[in-house]
C-alpha positions in Angstrom: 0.0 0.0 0.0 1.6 3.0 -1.0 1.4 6.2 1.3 1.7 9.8 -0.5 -0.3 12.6 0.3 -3.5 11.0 -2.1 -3.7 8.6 0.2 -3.8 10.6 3.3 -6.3 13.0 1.6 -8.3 9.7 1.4 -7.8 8.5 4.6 -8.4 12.1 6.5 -11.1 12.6 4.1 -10.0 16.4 4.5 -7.9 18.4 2.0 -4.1 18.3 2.6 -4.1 22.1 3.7 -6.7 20.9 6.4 -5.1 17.7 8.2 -4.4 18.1 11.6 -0.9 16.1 13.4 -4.3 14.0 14.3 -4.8 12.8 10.6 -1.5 12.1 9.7 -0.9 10.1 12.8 -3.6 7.9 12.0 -2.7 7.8 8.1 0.8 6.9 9.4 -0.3 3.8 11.7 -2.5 3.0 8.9 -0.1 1.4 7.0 3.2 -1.0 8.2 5.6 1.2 10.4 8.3 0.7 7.5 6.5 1.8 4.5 5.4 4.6 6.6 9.3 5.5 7.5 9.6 4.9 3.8 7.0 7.7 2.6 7.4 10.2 5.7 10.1 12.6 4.6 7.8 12.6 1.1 5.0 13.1 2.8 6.5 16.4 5.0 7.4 18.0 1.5 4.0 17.5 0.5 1.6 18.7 3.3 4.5 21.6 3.3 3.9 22.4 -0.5 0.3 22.9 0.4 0.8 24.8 3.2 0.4 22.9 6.2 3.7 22.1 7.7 2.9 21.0 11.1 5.9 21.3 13.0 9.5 20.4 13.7 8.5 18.5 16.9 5.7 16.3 15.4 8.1 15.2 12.5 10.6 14.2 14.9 8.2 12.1 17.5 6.7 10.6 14.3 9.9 9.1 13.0 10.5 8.4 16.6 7.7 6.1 16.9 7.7 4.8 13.6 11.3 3.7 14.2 10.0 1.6 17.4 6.8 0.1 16.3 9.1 -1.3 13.7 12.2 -2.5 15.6 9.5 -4.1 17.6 10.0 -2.6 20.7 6.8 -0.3 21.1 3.8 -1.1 23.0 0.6 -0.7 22.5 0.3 2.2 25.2 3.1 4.1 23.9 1.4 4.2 20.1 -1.7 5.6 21.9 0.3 7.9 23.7 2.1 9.2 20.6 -1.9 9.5 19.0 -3.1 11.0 21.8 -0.2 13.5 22.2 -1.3 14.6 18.6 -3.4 17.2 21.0 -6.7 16.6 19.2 -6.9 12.6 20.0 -9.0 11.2 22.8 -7.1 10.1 25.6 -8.7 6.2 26.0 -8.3 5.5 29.6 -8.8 8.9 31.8 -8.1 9.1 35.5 -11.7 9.2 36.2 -11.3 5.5 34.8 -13.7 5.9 31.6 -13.0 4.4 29.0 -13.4 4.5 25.4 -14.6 1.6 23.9 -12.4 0.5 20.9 -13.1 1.8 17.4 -14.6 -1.2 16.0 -16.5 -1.7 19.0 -18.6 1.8 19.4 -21.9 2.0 19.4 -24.1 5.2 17.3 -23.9 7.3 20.6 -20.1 6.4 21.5 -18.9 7.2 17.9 -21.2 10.5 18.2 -19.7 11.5 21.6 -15.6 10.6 20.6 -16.3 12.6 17.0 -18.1 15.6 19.5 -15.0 15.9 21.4 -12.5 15.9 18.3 -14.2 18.8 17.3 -14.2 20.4 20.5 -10.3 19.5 20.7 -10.1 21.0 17.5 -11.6 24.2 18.7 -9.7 24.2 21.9 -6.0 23.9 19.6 -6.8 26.5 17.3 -7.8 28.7 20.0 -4.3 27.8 21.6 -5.0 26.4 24.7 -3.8 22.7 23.9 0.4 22.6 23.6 0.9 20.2 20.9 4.4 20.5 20.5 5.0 20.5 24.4 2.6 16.9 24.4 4.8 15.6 21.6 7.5 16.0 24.1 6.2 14.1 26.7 5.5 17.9 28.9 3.8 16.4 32.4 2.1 20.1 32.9 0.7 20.1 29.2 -0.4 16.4 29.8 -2.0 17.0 32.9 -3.7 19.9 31.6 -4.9 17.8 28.3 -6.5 15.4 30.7 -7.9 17.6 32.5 -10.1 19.5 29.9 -11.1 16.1 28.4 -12.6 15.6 31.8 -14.7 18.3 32.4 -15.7 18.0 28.4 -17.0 14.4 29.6 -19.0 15.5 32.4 -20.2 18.2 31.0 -23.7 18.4 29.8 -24.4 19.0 26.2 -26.6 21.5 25.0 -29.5 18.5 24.8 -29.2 17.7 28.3 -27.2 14.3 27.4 -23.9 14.4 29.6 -21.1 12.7 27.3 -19.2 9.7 30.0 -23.0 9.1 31.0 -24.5 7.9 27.8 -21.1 6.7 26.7 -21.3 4.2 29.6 -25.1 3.6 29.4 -24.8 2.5 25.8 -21.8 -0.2 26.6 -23.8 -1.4 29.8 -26.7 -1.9 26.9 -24.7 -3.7 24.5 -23.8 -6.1 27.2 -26.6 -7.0 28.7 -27.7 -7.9 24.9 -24.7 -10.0 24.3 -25.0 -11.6 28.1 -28.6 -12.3 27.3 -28.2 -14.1 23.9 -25.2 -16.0 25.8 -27.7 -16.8 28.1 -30.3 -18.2 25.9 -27.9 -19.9 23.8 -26.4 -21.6 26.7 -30.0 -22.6 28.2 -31.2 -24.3 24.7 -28.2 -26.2 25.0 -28.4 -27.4 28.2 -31.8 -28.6 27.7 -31.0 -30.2 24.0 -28.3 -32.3 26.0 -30.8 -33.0 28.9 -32.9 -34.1 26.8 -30.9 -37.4 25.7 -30.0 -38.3 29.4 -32.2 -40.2 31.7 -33.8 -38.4 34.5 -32.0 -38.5 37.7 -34.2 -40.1 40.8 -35.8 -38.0 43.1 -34.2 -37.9 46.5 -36.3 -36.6 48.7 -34.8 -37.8 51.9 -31.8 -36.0 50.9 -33.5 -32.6 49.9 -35.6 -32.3 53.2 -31.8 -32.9 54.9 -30.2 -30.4 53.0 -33.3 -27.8 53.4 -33.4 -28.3 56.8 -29.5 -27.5 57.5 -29.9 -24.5 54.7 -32.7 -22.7 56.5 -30.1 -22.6 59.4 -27.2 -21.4 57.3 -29.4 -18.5 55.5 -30.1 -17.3 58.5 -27.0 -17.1 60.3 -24.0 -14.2 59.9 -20.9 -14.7 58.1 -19.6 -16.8 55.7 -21.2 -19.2 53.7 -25.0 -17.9 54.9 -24.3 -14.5 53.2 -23.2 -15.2 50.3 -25.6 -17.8 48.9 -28.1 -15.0 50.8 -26.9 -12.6 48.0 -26.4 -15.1 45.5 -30.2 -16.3 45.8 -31.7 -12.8 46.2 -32.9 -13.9 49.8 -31.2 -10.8 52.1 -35.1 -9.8 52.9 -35.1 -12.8 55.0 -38.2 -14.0 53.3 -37.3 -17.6 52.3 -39.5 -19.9 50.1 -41.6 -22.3 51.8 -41.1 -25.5 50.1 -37.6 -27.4 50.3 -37.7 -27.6 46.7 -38.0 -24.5 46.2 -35.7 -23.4 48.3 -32.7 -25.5 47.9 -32.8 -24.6 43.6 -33.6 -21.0 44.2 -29.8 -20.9 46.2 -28.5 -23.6 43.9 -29.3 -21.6 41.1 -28.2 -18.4 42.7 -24.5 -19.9 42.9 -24.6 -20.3 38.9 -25.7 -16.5 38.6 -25.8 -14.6 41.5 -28.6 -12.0 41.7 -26.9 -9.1 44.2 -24.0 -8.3 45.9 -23.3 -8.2 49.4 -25.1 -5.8 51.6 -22.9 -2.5 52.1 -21.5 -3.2 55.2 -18.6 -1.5 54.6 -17.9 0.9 51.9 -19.2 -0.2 48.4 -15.7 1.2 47.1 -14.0 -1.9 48.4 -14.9 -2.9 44.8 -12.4 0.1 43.1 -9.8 0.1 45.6 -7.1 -0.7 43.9 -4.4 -1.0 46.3 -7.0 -2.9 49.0 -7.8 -6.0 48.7 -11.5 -7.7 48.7 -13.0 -9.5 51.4 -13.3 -13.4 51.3 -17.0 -13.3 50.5 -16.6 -10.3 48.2 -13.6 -12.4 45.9 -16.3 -16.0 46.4 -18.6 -13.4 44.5 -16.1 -12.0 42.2 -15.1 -15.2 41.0 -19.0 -16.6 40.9 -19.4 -13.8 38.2 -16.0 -14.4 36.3 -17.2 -18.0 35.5 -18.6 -18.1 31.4 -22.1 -20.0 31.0 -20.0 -22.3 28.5 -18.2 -23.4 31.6 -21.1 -24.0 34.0 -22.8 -26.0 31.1 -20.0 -28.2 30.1 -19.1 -28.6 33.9 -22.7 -29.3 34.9 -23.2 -31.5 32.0 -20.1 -33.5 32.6 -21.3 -34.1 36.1 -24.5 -34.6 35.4 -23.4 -37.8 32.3 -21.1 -39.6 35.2 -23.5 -39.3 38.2 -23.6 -39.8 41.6 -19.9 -40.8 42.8 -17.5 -38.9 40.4 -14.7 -36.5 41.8 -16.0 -32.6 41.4 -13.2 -31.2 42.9 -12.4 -28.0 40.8 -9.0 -29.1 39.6 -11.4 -32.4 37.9 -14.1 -29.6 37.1 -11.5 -28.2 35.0 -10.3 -30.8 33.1 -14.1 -31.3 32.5 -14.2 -27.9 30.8 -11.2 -28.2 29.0 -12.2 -31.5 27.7 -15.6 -31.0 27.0 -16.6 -31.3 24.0 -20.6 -29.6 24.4 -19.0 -26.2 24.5 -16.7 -24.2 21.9 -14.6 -22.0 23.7 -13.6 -18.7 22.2 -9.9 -18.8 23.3 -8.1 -22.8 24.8 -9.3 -22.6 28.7 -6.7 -21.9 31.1 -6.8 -24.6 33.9 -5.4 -23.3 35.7 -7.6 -20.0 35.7 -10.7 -22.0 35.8 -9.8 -24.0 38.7 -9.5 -21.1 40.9 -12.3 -20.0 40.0 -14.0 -22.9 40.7 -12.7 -22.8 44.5 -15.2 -20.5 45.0 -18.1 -23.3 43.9 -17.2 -26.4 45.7 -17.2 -25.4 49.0 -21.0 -23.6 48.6 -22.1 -26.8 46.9 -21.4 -28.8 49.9 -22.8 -26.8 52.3 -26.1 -27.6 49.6 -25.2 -31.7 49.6 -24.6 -31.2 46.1 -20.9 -32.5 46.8 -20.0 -34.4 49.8 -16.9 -33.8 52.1 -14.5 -35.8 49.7 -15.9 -33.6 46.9 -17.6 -36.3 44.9 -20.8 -35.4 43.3 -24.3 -37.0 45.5 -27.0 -37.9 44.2 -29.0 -34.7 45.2 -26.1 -33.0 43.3 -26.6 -35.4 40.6 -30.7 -34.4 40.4 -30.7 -31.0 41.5 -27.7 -29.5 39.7 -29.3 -29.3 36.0 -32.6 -28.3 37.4 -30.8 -25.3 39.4 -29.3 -24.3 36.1 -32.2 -24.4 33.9 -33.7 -22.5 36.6 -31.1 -19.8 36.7 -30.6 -19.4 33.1 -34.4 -19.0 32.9 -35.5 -16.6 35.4 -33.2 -13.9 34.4 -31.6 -12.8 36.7 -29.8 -9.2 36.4 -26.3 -8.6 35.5 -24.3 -7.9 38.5 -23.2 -5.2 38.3 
């Protein structure tokens, strides 16, 4: 692909005299850092010829960064830093810890509000107020100061009412819940196509009016485990469901996809405190959440094919997942990863008699397991958050 002014005009989609260090930046990364190095001292003669020089100090960061990306030793964060020190480039992370959403990934609203604040950029570097060439240079004041009216441009409100990180954010939390939904569904219908082909599990009551019995105890006592399958089954009202039934696959299905959090004892901000670290119940809940519906189906299914008496320990839950061959995982599973999570599982399924002491799967695990699931998968439940 050959890079000469034609190009950029194309790429820009503004008239050579018009580019900002902006558009050539991203006309430069557009193409592989060597033909770029190639074409750059071209490319300076010709934005000159029309009248739009830039300046010494963008020149020199350009072939600066060029020169890395292609001896291979720039990252990814010190290209976007180069972008952003352009002066009319988003930054993508900001203190305030919103974030962009990637290019290809932006929503109507998030590709109106990053174009908005180009313009406003714009605006602000004609006007003089945004130091380019002191950016370029890595300048901490000018930095500081670029971040800082990117800020209050995000929490400002626009003319229409519509402040920019808000609908930003409200648009992403949108798009996933549509993406966790279909995940959902697509997981459930799979579950129950599977179920379908396997033999229905015995009903033990004996076993359920046990468990019940030593649950209603647990839920109502403080602490570990009682509040978090509390806030994993939605029960912190204290209102709990009369029937066993009812009860045990409301908290077994709670574990799968927990519907709240832990009451604020605390400080909610345990959650973004980055040097602190979470509670014991908070990290049970973190990694309840972390764990994909193609691993609770293939983990659940695997279970559910050997019955009462096979090893669920997480380290054999893993395998499970790894070597399942119900589920088609985006990326190879990390055992190691998924293990760990599943630390968090085991232990709550015992205190339900899904797993015994030793780990191995009962048969009130072994009946009650794909019913908790269906159930969790078809009530609903809300994204935590």
């Amino acid at each position: 692909m050959g890079l000469d002014l034609d190009f950029a005009i194309r790429h820009s989609g503004r008239p050579a005299a018009a580019m900002t260090r902006r558009d050539v930046a991203r006309v430069l990364l557009a193409v592989p850092s060597g033909h770029a190095l190639v074409a750059l001292p071209d490319l300076r003669r010709q934005l000159l010829a029309a009248g739009n020089p830039l300046s010494v100090r963008f020149w020199e960061s350009a072939k600066a960064v060029l020169m890395s990306i292609e001896s291979g030793v720039a990252t990814v964060g010190d290209v976007q830093r180069w972008l952003e020190s352009s002066g009319t480039e988003p930054i993508m992370l900001t203190r305030s810890y919103f974030l962009w959403p990637e290019e290809s990934e932006r929503g109507p609203i998030a590709t109106e509000m990053y174009e908005r604040l180009v313009e406003f950029l714009e605006e602000r570097l004609a006007a003089g107020e945004i130091d380019a060439d002191a950016l370029a240079a890595g300048d901490p004041d000018a930095r500081h100061a670029y971040e800082e009216l990117q800020e209050r441009w995000l929490g400002t409100p626009l003319p229409d009412g519509r402040v920019p990180n808000v609908v930003v954010n409200d648009e992403q939390d949108q798009e996933l819940y549509a993406a966790w939904d279909e995940e959902e569904a697509f997981a459930l219908s799979e579950l129950r196509r599977v179920l379908d082909d396997l033999p229905e599990p015995p009903f033990p009551e004996s076993d359920l009016r046990s468990a019940a019995r030593r649950l209603r105890v647990t839920l109502t006592r403080p602490g570990y485990p009682g509040n978090v399958l509390r806030a994993c089954a939605g029960l912190e009202n204290g209102d709990l469901p009369e029937r066993d039934e009812d009860l045990w696959l409301t908290v077994a299905a709670g574990i799968a996809a927990p519907i709240s959090d832990l009451p604020d004892e605390e400080d909610a901000a345990r959650f973004f405190d980055m040097e602190g670290e979470l509670s014991h119940e908070d990290s049970i809940l973190a990694s309840l959440c972390a764990i994909h519906h193609a691993d609770w189906l293939a983990s659940v299914i695997a279970l559910v094919r050997y019955g009462p008496g096979v090893l669920a320990s997480p380290e054999r839950i893993a395998r499970f997942i790894a070597d399942s061959e119900d589920v088609d995982p985006d990326e190879p599973e990390d055992l190691e990863a998924t293990e760990m999570l599943f630390t968090a599982v085991t232990p709550l399924w015992a205190h339900l008699g899904i797993v015994d002491r030793a780990e191995v799967l009962t048969p009130l695990g072994w009946w009650g397991l794909p019913k908790a699931l269906e159930r969790a998968w078809s009530s609903g439940p809300a994204l935590p958050d």
